[in-house]
C-alpha positions as CSV (number, residue, x, y, z in Angstrom):
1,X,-4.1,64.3,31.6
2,X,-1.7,67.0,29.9
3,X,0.5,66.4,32.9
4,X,0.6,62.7,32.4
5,X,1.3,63.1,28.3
6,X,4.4,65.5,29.5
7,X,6.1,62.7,31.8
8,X,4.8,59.6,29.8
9,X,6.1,61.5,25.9
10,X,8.3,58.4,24.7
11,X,5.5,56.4,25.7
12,X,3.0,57.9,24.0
13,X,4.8,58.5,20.7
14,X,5.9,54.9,20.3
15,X,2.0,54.2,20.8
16,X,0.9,56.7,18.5
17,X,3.7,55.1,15.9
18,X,2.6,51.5,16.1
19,X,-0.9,52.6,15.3
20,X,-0.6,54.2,12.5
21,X,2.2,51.3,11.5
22,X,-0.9,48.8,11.9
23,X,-3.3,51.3,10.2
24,X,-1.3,51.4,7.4
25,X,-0.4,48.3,6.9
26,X,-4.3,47.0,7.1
27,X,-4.5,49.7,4.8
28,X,-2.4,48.6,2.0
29,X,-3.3,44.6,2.3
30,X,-7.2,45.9,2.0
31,X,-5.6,48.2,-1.3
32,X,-4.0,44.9,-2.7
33,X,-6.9,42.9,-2.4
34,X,-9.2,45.4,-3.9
35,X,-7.1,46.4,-6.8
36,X,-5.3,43.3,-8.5
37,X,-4.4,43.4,-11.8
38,X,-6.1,40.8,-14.4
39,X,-3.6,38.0,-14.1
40,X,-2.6,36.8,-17.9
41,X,-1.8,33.1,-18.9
42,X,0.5,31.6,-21.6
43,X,-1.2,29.3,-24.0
44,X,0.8,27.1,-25.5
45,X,-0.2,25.7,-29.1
46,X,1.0,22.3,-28.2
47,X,-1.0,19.7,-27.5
48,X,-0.5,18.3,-24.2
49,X,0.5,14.6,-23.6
50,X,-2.7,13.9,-21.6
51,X,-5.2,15.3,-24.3
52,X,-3.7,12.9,-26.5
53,X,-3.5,9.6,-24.5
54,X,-6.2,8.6,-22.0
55,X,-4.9,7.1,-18.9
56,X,-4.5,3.9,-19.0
57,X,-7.7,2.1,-17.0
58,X,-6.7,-0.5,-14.2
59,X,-7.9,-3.7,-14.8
60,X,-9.7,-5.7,-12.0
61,X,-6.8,-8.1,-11.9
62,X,-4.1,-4.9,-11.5
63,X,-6.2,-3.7,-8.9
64,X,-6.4,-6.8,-7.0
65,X,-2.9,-7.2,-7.7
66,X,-1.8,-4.4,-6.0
67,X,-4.5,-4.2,-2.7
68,X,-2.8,-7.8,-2.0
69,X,0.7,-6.4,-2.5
70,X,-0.6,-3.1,-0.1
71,X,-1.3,-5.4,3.0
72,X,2.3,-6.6,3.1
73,X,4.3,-4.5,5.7
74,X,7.0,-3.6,3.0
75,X,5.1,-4.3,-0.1
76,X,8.1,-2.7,-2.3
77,X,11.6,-4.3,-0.7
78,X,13.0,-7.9,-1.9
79,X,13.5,-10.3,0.8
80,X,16.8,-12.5,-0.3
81,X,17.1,-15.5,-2.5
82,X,18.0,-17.5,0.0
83,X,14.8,-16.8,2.2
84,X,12.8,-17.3,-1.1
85,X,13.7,-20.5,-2.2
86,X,12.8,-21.6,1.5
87,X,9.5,-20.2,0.8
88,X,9.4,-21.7,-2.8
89,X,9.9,-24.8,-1.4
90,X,7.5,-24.7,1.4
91,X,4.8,-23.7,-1.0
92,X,5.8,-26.5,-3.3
93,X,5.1,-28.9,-0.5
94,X,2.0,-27.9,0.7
95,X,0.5,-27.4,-2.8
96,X,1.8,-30.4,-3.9
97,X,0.2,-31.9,-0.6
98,X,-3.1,-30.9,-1.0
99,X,-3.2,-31.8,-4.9
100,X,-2.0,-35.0,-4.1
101,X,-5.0,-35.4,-1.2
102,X,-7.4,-35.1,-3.8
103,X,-10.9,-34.1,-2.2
104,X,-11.2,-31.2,-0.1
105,X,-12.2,-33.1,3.0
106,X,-8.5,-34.6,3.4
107,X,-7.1,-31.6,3.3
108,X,-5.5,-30.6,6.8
109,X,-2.5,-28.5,7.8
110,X,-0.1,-30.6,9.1
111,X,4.2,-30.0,9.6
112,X,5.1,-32.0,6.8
113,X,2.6,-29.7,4.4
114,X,4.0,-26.6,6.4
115,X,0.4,-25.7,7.2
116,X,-0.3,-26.3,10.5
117,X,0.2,-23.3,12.1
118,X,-2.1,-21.9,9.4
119,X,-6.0,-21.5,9.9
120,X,-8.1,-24.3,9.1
121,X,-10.4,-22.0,7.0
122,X,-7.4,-20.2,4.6
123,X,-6.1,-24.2,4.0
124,X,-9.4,-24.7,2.8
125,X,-10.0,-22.0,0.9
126,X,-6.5,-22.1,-1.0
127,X,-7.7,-26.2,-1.4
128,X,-11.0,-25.1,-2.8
129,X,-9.2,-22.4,-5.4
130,X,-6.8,-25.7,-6.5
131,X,-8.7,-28.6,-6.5
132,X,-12.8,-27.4,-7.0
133,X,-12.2,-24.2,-9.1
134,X,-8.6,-25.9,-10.9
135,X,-6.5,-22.6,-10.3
136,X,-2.4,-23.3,-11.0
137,X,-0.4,-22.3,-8.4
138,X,2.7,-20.1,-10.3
139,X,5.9,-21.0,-8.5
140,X,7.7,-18.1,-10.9
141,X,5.3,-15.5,-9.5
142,X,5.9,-16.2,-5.9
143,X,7.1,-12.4,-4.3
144,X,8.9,-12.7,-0.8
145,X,8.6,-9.5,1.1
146,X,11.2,-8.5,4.7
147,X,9.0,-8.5,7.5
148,X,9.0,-6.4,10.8
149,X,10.1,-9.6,12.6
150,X,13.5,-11.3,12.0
151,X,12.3,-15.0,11.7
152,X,9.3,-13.8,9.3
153,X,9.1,-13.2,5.9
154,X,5.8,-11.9,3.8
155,X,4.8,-13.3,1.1
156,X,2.5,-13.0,-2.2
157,X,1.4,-16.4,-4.1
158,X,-0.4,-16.1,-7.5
159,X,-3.1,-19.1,-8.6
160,X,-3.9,-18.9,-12.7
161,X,-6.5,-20.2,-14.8
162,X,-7.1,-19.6,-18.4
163,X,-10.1,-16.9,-18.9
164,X,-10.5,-15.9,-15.3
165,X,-8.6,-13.2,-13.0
166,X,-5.5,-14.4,-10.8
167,X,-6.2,-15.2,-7.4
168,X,-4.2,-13.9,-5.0
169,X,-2.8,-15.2,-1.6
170,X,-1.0,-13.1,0.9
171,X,0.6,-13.8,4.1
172,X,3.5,-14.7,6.8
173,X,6.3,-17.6,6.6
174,X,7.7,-18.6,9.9
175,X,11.3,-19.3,9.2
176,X,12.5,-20.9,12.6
177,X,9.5,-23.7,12.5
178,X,9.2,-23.4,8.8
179,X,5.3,-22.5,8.3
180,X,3.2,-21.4,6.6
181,X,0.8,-19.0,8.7
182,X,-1.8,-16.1,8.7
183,X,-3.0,-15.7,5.2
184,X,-5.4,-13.2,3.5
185,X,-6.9,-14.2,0.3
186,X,-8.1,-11.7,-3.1
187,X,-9.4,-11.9,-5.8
């Protein structure tokens, strides 16, 4: 063994070294931990902003607001005003379409309401929120989103009445055969 330590010396000094190197320096992280100081905060005599003012609660209609907005694939761009007043006047049609049909049973999606490539049960249901529950459809509210497809736009339609939340219609306009399709409705 003696003879082994003679011809290996380097060896065993560099081990003997990064021992006591790791010794030591489990050592001093178990001394730190052990022996901290009492840390001291500043206490300002200021009152804060958020002591003073509660946050502001979301109101049902904000929130509903803003899950419609969220399912739109870029909720926060601006499509252009050109592809919005197509959209504007799409809409226009088809509301004016379905207020001018009356009854909800002569409501269908047809091309010349830009609704047929929409589902039978979304016409319905934006018929039902116009012409049973008398919502107004707010042409000045009408938000028209880019899409991840170049001949779609998104878009976010708001219905009115006096006393009640907004309704809120969200969904895809097919520029090239100019339709109205695949809808999602909240309220």
């Amino acid at each position: 063994m003696f003879n082994w330590i003679k011809e290996n010396i380097i060896m065993v000094f560099v081990v003997i070294l990064l021992v006591a190197l790791a010794g030591f320096g489990i050592f001093s992280k178990f001394k730190e931990s052990t022996h901290r100081p009492p840390q001291t905060e500043q206490v300002s005599n200021k009152p804060k902003k958020e002591d003073s003012e509660p946050p502001k609660e979301e109101t049902a209609d904000e929130k509903n607001y803003r899950t419609a907005k969220l399912k739109l694939e870029h909720p926060y761009s601006e499509s252009s005003e050109e592809k919005k007043q197509q959209v504007l006047k799409a809409f226009d049609e088809a509301i004016g379409d379905i207020k001018k049909s009356g009854h909800l049973s002569k409501v269908k999606g047809t091309l010349e309401n830009h609704l047929s490539m929409s589902q039978a049960g979304m016409v319905q249901t934006l018929a039902m929120v116009l012409l049973v529950n008398n919502y107004e459809y707010q042409s000045s509210k009408l938000e028209v989103m880019p899409s991840e497809n170049e001949d779609v736009v998104q878009f976010l339609i708001v219905l009115t009445k006096d006393g009640e939340d907004n309704c809120y219609f969200v969904g895809n306009f097919n520029e090239i055969p100019y339709e109205i399709k695949k809808w999602e409705y909240k309220r």
